[in-house]
N, CA and C of each residue as an Amber inpcrd file, in Angstrom:
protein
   498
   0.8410000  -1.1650000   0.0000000   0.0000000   0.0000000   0.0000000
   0.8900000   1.2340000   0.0000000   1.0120000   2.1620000  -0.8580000
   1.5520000   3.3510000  -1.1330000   1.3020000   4.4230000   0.0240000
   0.3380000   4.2500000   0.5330000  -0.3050000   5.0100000   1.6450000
  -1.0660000   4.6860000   2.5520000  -0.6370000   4.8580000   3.8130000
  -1.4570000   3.9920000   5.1530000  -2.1390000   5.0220000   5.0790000
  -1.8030000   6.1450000   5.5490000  -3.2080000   6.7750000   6.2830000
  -4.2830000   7.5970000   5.0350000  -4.0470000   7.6790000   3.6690000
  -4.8000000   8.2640000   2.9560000  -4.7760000   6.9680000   1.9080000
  -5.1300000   5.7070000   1.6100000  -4.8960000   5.2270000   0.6870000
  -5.7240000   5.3200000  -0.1390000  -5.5710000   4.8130000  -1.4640000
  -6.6120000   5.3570000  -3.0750000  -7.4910000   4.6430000  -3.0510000
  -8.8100000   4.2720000  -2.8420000  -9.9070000   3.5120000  -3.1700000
 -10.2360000   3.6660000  -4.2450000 -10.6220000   2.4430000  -5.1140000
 -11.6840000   2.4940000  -6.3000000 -12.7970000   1.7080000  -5.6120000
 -13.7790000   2.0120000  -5.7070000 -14.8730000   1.5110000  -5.7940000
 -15.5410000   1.3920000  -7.1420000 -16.1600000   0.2640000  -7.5510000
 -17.1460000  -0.1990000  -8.8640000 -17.8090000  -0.7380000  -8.2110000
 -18.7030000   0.4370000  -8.5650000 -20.4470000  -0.4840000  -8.5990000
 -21.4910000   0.2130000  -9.6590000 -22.0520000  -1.0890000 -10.4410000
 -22.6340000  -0.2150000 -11.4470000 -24.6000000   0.2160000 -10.6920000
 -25.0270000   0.1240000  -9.3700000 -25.8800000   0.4730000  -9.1060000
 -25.3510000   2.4250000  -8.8230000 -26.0520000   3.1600000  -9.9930000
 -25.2290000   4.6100000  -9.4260000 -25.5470000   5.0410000  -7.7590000
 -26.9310000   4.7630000  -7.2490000 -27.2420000   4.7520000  -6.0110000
 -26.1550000   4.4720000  -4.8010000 -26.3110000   3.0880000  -5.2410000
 -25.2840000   2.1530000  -4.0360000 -23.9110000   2.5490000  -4.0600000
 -23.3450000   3.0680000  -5.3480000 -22.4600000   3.6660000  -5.7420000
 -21.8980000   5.1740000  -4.6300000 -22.6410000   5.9230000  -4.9370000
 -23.1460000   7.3030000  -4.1700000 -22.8940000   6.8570000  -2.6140000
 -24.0220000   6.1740000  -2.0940000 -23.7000000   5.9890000  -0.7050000
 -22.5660000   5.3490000  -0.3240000 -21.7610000   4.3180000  -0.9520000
 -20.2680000   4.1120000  -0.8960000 -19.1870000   4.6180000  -0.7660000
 -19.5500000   5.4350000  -1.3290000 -18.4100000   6.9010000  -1.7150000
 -18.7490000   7.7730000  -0.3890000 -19.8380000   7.8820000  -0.0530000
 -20.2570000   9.0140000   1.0800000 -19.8540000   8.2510000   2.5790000
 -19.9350000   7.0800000   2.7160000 -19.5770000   5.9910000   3.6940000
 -18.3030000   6.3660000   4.2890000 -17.5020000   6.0600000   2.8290000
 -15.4960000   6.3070000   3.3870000 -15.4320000   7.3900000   3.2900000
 -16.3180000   8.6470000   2.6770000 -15.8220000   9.5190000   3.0270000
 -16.2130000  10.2580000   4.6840000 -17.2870000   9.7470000   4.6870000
 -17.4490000  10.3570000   6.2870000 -16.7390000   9.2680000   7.5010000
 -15.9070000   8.1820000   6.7920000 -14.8570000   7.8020000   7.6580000
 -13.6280000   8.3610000   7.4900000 -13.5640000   9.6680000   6.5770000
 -12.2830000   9.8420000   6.1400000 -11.1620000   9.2400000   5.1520000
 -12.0120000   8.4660000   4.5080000 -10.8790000   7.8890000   2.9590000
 -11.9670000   8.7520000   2.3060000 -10.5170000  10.0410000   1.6520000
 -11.6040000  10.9910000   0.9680000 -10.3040000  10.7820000  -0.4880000
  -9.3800000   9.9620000  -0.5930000  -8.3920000   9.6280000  -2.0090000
  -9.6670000   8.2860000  -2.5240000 -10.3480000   8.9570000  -2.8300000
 -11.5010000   8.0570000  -3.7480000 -11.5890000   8.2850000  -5.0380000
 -11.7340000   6.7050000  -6.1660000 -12.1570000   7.5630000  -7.2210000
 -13.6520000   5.6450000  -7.5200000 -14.5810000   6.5900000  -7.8830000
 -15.7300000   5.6610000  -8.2430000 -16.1200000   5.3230000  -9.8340000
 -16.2460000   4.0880000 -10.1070000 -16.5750000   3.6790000 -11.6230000
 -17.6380000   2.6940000 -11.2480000 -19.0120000   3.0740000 -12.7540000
 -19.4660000   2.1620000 -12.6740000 -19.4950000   0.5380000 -13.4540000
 -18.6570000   0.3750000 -13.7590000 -17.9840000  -0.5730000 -14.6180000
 -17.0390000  -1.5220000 -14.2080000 -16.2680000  -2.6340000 -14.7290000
 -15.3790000  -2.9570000 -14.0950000 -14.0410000  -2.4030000 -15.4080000
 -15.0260000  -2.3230000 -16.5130000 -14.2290000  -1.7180000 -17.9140000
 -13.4210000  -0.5110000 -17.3960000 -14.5030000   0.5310000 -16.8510000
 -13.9100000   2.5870000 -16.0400000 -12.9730000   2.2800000 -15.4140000
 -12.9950000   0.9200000 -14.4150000 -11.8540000   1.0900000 -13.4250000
 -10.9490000   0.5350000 -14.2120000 -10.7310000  -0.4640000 -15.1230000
  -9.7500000  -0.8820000 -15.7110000  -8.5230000   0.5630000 -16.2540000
  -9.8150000   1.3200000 -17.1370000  -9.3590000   2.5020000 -17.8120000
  -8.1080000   2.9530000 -16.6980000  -8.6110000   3.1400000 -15.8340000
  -7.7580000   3.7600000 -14.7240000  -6.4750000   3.2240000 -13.7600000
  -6.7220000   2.1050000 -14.0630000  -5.5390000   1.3330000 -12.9000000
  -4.3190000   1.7890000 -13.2850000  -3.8990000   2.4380000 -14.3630000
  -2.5650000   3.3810000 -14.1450000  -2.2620000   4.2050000 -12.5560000
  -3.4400000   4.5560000 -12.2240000  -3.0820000   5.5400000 -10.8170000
  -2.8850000   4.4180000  -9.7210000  -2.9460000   3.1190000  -9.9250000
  -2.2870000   2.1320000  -8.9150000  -3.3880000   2.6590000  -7.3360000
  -4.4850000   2.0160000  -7.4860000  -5.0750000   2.1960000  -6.3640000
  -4.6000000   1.2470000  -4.8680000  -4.5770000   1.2790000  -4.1360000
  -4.3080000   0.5610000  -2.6660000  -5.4120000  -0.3920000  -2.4530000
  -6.6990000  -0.0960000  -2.7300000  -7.5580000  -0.7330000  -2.3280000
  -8.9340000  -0.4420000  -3.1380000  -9.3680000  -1.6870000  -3.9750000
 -10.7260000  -1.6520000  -4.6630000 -11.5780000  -2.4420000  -3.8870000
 -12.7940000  -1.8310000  -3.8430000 -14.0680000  -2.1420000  -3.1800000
 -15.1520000  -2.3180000  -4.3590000 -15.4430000  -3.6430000  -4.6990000
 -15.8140000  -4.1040000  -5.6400000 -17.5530000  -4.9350000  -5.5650000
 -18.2500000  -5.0460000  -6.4380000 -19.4760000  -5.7560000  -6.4420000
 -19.0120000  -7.2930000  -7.0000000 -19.9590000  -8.5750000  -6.8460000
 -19.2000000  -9.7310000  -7.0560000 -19.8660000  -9.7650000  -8.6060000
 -20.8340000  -9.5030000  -9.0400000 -21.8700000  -9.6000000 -10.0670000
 -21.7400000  -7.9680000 -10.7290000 -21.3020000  -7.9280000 -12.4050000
 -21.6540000  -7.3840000 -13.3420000 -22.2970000  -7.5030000 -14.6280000
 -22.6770000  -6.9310000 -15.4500000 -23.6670000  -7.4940000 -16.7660000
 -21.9220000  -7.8540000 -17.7970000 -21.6570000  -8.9370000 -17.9500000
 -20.8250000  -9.9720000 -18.7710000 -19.5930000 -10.1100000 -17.9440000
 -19.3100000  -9.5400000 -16.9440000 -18.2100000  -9.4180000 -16.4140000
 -18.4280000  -9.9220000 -14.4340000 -17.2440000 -10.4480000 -14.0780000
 -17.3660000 -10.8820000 -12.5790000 -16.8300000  -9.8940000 -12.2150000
 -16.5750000  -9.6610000 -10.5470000 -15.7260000  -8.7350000  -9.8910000
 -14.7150000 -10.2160000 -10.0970000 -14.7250000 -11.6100000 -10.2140000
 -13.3510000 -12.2370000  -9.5160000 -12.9010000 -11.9660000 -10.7920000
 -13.4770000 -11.7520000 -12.0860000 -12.8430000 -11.6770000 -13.4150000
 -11.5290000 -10.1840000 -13.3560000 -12.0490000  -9.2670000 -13.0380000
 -11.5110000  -8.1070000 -12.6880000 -10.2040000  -8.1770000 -11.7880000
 -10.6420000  -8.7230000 -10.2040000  -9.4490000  -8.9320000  -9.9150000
  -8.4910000  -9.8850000 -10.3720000  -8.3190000 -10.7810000 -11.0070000
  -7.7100000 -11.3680000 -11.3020000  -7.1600000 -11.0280000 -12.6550000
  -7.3400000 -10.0140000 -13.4420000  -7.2420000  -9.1400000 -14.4010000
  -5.9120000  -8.4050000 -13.8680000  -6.5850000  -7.1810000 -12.7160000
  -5.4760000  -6.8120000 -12.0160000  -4.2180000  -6.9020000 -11.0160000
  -4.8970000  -8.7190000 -10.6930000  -3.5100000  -8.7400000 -10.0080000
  -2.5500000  -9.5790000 -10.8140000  -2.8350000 -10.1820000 -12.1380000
  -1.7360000  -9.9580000 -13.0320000  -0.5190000  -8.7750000 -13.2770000
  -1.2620000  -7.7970000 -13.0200000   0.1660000  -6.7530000 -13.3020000
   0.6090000  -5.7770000 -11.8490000  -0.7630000  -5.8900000 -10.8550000
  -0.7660000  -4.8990000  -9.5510000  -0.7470000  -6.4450000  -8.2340000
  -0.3430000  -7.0740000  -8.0910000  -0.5620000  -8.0330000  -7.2750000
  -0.6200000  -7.7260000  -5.7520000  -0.0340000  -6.8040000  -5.1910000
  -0.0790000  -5.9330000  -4.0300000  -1.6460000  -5.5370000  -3.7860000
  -2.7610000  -5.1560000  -5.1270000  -4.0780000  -3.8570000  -4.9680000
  -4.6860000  -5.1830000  -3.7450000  -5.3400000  -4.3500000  -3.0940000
  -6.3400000  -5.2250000  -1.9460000  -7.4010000  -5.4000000  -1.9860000
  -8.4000000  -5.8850000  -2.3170000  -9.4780000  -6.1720000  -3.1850000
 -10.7890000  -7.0790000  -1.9260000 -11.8960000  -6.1210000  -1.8360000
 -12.8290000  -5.8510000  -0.8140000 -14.1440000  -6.3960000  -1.7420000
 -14.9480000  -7.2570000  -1.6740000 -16.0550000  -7.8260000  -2.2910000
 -16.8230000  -7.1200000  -1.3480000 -18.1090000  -6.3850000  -2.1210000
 -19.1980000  -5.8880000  -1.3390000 -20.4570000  -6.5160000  -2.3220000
 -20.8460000  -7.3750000  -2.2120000 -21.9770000  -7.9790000  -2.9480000
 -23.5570000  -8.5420000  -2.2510000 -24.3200000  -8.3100000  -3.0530000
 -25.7640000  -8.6850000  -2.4320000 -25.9050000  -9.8730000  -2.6400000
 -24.7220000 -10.6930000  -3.1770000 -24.9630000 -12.5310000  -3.0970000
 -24.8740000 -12.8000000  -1.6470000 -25.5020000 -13.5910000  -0.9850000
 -25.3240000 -14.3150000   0.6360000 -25.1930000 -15.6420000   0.2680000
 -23.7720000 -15.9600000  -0.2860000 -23.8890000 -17.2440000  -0.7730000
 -22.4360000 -17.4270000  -0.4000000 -22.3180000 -18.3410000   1.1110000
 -20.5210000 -18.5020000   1.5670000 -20.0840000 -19.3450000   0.4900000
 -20.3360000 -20.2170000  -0.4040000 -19.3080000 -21.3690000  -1.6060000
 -18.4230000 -19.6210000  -2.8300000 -19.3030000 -18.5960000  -2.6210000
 -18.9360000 -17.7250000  -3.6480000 -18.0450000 -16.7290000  -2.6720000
 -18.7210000 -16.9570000  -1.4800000 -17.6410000 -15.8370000  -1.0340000
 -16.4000000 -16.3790000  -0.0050000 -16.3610000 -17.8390000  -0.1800000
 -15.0590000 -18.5510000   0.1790000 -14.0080000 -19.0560000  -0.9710000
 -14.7150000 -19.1610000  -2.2430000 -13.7580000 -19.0750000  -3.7560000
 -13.2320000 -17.8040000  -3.9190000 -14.0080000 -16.6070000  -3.8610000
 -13.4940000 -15.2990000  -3.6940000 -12.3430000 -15.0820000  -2.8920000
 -12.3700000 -15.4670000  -1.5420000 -11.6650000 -15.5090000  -0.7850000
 -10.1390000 -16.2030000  -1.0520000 -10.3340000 -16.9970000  -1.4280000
  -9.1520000 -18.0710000  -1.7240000  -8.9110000 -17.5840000  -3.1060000
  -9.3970000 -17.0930000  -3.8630000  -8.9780000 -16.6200000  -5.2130000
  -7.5010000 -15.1510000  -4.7450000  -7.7550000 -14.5550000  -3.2740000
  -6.9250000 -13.4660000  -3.5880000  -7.6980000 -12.2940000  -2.6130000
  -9.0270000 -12.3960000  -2.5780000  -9.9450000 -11.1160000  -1.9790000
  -9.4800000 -11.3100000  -0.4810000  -8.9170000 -10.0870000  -0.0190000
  -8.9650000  -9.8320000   1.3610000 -10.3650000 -10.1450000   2.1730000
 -11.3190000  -9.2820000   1.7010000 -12.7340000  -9.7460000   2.3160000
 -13.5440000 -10.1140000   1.8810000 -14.9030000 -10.5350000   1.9790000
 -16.4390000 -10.0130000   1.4590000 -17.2720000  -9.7320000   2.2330000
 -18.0010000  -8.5050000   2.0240000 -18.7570000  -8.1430000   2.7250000
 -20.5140000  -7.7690000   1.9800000 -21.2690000  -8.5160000   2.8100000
 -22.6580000  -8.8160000   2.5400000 -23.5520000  -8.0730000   2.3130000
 -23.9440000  -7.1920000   1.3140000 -25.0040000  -5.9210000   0.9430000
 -26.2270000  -5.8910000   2.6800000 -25.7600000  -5.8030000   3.1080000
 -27.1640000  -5.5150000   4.3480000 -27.0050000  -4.3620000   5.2630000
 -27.8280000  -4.1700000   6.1640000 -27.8200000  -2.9470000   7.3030000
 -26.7900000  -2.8560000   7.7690000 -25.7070000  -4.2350000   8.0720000
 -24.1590000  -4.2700000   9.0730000 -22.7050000  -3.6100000   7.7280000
 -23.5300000  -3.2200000   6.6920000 -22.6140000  -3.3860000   5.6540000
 -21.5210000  -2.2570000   5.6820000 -22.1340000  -1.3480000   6.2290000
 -21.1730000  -0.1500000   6.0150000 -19.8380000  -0.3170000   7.2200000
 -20.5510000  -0.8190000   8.3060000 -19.9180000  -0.7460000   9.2710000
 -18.6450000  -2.0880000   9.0760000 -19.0820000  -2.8910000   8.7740000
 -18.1460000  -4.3590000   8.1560000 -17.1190000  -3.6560000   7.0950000
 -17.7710000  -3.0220000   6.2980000 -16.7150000  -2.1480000   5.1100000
 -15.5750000  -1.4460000   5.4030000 -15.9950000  -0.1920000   6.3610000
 -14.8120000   0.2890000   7.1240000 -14.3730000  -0.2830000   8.0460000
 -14.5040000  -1.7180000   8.7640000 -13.8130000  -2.2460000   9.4340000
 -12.4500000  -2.9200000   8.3410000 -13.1410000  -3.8110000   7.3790000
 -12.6000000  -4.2680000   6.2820000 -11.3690000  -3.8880000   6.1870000
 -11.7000000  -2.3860000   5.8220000 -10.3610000  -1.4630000   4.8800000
  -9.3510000  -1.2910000   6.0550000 -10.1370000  -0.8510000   7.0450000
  -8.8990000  -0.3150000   8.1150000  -8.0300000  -1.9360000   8.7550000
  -8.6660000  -3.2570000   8.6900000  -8.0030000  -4.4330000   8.9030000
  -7.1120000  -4.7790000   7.9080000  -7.6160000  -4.0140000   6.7520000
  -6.6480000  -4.4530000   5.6830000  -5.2680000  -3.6320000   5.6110000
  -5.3510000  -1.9710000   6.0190000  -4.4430000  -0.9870000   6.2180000
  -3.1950000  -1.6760000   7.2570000  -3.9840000  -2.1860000   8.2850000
  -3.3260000  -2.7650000   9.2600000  -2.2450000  -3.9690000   9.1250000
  -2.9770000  -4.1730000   8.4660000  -2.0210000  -5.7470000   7.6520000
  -1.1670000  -5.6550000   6.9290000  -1.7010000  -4.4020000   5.9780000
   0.0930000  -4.0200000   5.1180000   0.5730000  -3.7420000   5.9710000
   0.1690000  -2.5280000   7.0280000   1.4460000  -2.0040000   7.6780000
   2.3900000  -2.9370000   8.4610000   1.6320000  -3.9360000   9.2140000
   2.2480000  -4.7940000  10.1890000   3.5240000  -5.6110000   8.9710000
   2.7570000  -5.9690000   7.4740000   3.5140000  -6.6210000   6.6510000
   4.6500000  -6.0570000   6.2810000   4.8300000  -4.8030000   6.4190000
   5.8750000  -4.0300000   5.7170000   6.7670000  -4.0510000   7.2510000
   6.6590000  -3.7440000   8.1730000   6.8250000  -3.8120000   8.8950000
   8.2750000  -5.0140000   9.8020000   7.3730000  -5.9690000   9.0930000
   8.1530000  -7.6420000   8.9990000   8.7810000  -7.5120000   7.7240000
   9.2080000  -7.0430000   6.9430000   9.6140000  -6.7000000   5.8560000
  10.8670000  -6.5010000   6.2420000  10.2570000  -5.3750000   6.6490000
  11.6240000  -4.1330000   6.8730000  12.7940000  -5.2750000   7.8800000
  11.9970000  -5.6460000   9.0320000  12.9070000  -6.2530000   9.9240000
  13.5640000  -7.5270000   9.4580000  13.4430000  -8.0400000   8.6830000
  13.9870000  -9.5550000   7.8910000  14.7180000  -8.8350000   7.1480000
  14.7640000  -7.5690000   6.3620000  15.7940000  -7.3220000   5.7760000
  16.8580000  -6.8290000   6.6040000  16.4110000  -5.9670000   7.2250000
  17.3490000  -5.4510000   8.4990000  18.3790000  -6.5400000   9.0540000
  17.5200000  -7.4830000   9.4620000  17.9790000  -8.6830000  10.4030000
  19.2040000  -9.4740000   8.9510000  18.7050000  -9.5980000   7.5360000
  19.8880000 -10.2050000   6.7090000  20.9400000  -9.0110000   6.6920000
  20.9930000  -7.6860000   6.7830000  21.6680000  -6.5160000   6.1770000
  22.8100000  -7.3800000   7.6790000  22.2570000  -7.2040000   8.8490000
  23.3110000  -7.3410000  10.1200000  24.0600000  -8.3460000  10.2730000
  23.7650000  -9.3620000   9.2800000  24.4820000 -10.8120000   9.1540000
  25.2620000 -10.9090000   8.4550000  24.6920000  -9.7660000   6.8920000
  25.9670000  -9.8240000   5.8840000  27.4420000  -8.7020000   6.5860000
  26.9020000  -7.9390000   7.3050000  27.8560000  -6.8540000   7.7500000
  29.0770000  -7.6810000   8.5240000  28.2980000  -8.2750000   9.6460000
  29.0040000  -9.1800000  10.1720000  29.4050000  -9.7770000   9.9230000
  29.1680000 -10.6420000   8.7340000  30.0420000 -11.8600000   7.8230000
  31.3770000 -11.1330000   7.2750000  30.8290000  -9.8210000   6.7100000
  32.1700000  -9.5960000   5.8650000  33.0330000  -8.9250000   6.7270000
  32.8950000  -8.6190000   8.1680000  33.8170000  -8.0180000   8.9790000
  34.3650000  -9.2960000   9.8030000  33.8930000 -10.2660000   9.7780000
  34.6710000 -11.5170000  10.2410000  35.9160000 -12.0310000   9.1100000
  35.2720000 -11.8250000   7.8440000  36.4980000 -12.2730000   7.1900000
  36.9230000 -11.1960000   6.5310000  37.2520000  -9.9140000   6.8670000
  37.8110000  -8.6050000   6.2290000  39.0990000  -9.2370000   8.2120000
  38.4250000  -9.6050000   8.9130000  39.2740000  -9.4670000  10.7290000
  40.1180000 -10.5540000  10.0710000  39.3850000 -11.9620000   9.7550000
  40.3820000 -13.2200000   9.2740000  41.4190000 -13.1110000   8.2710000
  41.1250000 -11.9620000   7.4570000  42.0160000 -11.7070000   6.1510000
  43.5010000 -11.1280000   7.0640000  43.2440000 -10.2840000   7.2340000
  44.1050000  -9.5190000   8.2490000  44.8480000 -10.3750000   9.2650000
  44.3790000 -11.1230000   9.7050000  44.7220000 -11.7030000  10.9860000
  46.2270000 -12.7760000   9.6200000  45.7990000 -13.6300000   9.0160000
  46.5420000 -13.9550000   8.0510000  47.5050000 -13.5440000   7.6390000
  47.1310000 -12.1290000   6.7460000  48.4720000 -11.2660000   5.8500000
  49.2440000 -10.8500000   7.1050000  48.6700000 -10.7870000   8.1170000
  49.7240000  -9.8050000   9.2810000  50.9120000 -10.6100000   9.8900000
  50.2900000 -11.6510000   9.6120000  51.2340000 -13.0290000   9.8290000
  52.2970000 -13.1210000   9.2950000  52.2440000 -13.2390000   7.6610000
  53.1730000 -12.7950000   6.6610000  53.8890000 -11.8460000   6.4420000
  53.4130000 -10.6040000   7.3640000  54.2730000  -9.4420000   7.0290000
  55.2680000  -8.6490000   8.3880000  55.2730000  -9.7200000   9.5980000
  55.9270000 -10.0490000  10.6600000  57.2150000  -9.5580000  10.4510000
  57.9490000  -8.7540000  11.0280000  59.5100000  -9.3020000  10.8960000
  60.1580000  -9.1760000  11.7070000  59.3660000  -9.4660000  13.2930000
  60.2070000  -9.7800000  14.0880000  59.3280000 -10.8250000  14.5560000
């Protein structure tokens, strides 16, 4: 994720309604780096701007949301990808799941509130991931340092041997 505390949402949903209140949701949680399509085609147009996180419908007219993500994580494999669909059907939203989708979350009254839990569990997870990142590299950087100052000490310890003359 390019950005913890402001990251880029796309949302697609081709209901313009459901659409609208989506957008108004994160923004009165404060993800106001939004951009909304109703298509999965619009957002395609766009994935040059490398979003952090799409919030997606599972059902479009010829097109899936799993078709989409799996579209984009061919070339963006990092984007984090949030199913918000009016299917209540766990076989679709445990293939989803295992396909790559961080969540799914169920078109109903708990929905908004599940949504911004969603995103901010998902924020959390890069960060903690990068996090463990950083320290595994850290942790190899202190091993190679140390390796090559053991045998930069052993080299020395050697030639000094050789160059003795008393």
């Amino acid at each position: 994720m390019q950005n913890n505390r402001n990251p880029l949402i796309f949302v697609v949903e081709d209901n313009p309604v459901y659409n609208d209140v989506v957008g108004g949701i994160l923004k009165t949680n404060k993800f106001n780096n939004l951009r909304s399509f109703k298509s999965p085609e619009e957002c395609l147009k766009s994935i040059h701007l490398k979003p952090d996180i799409i919030v997606l419908n599972y059902a479009y007219s010829g097109f899936t949301g799993l078709d989409l993500m799996r579209k984009i994580h061919e070339t963006q494999p990092e984007v984090i990808f949030i199913f918000l669909s009016g299917q209540n059907d766990v076989e679709t939203a445990v293939r989803i799941i295992r396909h790559g989708a961080f969540d799914y979350v169920v078109k109903n009254e708990k929905a908004p509130a599940r949504l911004i839990s969603a995103i901010n569990q998902a924020i959390s997870t890069d960060r903690k991931a990068k996090v463990k990142r950083g320290l595994r590299i850290g942790g190899v950087m202190i091993f190679v340092i140390i390796l090559i100052l053991l045998i930069i000490l052993f080299s020395l310890s050697i030639f000094s041997d050789q160059f003795r003359l008393f």
